[in-house]
N, C-alpha and C positions, 0 to 999 in steps of 0.2 A: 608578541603573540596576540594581545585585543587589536590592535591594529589592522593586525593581518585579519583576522577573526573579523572585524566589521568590513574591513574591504571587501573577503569573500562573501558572506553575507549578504551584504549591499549587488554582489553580481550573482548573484545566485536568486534574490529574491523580487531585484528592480530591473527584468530583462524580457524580452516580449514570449521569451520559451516558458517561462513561467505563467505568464497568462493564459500563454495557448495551450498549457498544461491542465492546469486547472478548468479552463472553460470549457474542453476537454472533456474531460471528468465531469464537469456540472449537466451539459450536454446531455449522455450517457443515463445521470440518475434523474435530471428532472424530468431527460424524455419517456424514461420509465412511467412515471407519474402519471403524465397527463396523455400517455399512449395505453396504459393498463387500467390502474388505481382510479382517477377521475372519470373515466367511462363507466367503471362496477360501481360507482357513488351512487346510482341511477337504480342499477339493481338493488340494492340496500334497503329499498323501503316497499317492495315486495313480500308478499305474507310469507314464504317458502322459508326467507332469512330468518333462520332462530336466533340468529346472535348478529350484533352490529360487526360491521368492518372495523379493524382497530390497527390504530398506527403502530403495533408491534408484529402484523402480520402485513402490512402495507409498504412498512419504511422497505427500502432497495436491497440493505441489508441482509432482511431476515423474509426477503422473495425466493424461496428457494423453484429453480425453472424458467425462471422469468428470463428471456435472452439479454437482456441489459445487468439482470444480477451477473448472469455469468460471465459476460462478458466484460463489467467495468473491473471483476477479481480478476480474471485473465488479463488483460491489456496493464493493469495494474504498475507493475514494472518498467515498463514500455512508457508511460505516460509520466511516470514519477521522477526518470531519467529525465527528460527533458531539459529540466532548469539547467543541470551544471554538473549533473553527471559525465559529462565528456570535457568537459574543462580543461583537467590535464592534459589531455591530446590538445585540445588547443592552443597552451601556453605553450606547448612540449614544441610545434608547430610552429609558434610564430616570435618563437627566442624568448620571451615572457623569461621563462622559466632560471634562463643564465643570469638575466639580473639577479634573481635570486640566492643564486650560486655564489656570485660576486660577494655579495651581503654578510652569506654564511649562513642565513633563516632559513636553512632547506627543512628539516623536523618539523620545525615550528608551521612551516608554509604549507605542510604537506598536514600537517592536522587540522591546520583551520580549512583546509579545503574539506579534507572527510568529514567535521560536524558542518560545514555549509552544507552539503552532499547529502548529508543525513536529514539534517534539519526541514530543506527544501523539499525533498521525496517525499519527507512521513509528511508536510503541509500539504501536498499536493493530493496525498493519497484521504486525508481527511477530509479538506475544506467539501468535493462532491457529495459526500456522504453525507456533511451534516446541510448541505443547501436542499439534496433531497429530505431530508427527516423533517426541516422544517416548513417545506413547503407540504409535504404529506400530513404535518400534525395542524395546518392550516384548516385543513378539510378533513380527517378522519377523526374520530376520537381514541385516547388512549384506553380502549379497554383494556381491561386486565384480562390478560391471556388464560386461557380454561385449553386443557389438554384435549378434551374430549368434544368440542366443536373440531379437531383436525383442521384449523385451519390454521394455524402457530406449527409454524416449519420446525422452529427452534427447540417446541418442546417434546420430542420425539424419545424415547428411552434410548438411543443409540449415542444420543448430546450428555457429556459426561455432567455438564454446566446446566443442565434443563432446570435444576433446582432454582438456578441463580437467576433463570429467564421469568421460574414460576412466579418468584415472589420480588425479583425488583428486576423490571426489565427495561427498565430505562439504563441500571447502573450495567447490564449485562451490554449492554449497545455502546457504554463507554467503553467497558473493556476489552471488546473488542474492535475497536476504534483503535484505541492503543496497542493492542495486541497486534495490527495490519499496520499500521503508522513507524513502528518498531523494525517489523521484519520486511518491509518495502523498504525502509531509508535506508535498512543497513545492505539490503538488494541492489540496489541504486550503486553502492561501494564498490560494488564487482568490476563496477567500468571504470572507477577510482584504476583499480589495479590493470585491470585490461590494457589503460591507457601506455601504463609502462610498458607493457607486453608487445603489442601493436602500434602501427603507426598511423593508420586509417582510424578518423573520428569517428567514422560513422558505425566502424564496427565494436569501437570503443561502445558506442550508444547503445548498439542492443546486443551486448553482451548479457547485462542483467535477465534480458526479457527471453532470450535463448537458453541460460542455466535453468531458471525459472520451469521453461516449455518442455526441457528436456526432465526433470524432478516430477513434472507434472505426467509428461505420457511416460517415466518410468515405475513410477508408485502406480501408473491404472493396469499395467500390463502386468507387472507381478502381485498387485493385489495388496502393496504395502505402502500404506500411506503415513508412515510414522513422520517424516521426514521430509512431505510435499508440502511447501509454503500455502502452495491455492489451498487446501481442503484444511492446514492448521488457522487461518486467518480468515476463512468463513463463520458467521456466526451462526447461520444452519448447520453447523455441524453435521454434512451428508455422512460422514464415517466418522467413528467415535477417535477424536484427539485429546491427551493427557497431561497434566501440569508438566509433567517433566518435558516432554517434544516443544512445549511454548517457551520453556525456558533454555533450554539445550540449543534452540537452531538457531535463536540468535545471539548468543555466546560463540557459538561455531560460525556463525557469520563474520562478528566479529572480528576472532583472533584470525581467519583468513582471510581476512580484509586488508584490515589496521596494520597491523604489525607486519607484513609481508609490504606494503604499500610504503610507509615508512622506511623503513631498512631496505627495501628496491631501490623509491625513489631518490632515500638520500643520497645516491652514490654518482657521483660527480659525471661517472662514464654515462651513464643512462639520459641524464639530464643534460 
């Protein structure tokens, strides 16, 4: 099982869709940066500005509007696939996978691919996010967010979490870090299974990014966002999300990932 675990690993994290993932992604938040934030750096010292620019309403994050916020949580999926979320299509493809067979490591082969799967996605979907935070804390300073300047997206009474932004909102940027790192890797898994399902890689690939699209335009048209990844893993909070929905969808992620993937793929005919 470690064996298999570092060989996936090692093809998951040392292959050029990884890079192109991730630079990708940096792309996206540092052009935010120096397309928005570095230009209003200028306004800042203006009598009009009662309060300094501050890296908790500058970082990409916590830009609520901004076309690169929205866009880097949309594309999200799409982008986080890349490393080795289609993998099994392509071992499935190019006989890889009957060596396997042979051995008898099919469980074993088939988990260390999901935590590579995982692992890769939630890196890919962080490393952007914190290249932007640290090139915006270069140049803005960390003020402490005040409700009442309106210019702190986060801390809006609708954010069930405002509390957590009011008083440490460094540690609220971790948590949701982690909270989109979680539910993107285990997004990424859907083309785990897909792979089984389909034979075509590439429809393997955006699988994730189509459940995703489809979660997303059905929670805006019935008006229920309990359940929409994009709007639980923003940390503007545009609609109020609940401890329980953060916990819940990716345990539901999860057990229809994992367990379906496994017990699919182990079975001789498939493979």
């Amino acid at each position: 099982m470690v064996k298999l675990l570092k060989f996936e690993l090692k093809r998951a994290f040392n292959n050029i869709y990884f890079l192109i993932a991730v630079l990708s992604g940096c792309a996206i938040t540092v052009f935010d940066f120096f397309s928005s934030t570095y230009p209003a750096l200028w306004l800042n010292h203006m009598p009009k500005m009662e309060y300094p620019m501050s890296l908790f309403s500058e970082y990409i994050g916590l830009r609520a509007g901004s076309l690169a916020h929205t866009l880097i949580f949309l594309l999200a999926p799409l982008i986080c696939s890349l490393p080795h979320a289609d993998s099994l299509a392509g071992d499935l493809g190019d006989g890889y996978s009957k060596n396997i067979v042979v051995r008898g490591d099919i469980k074993k082969w088939l988990t260390a691919k999901y935590i590579a799967v995982f692992l890769s996605g939630a890196a890919v979907f962080v490393i952007p996010f914190v290249a932007n935070l640290l090139v915006t804390a270069m140049f803005v300073p960390a003020a402490k967010p005040i409700p009442s300047t309106k210019t702190f997206a986060a801390a809006r009474a609708v954010n069930p979490f405002a509390d957590i932004f009011l008083d440490h909102p460094m540690l609220y940027i971790i948590m949701f870090l982690i909270i989109g790192a979680v539910i993107i890797g285990l997004f990424c898994e859907i083309a785990l299974l897909a792979s089984l399902l389909v034979k075509s890689r590439f429809s393997s690939l955006l699988s994730p990014f189509i459940l995703y699209m489809l979660c997303y335009i059905f929670s805006s048209v019935f008006g229920n966002f309990s359940f929409d990844p994009y709007h639980i893993i923003l940390p503007t909070q545009t609609v109020p999300t609940f401890t329980a929905e953060i916990i819940l969808l990716p345990i539901t992620l999860f057990l229809v990932t994992f367990i379906p993937a496994t017990v699919l793929g182990s079975r001789k005919d498939v493979l």
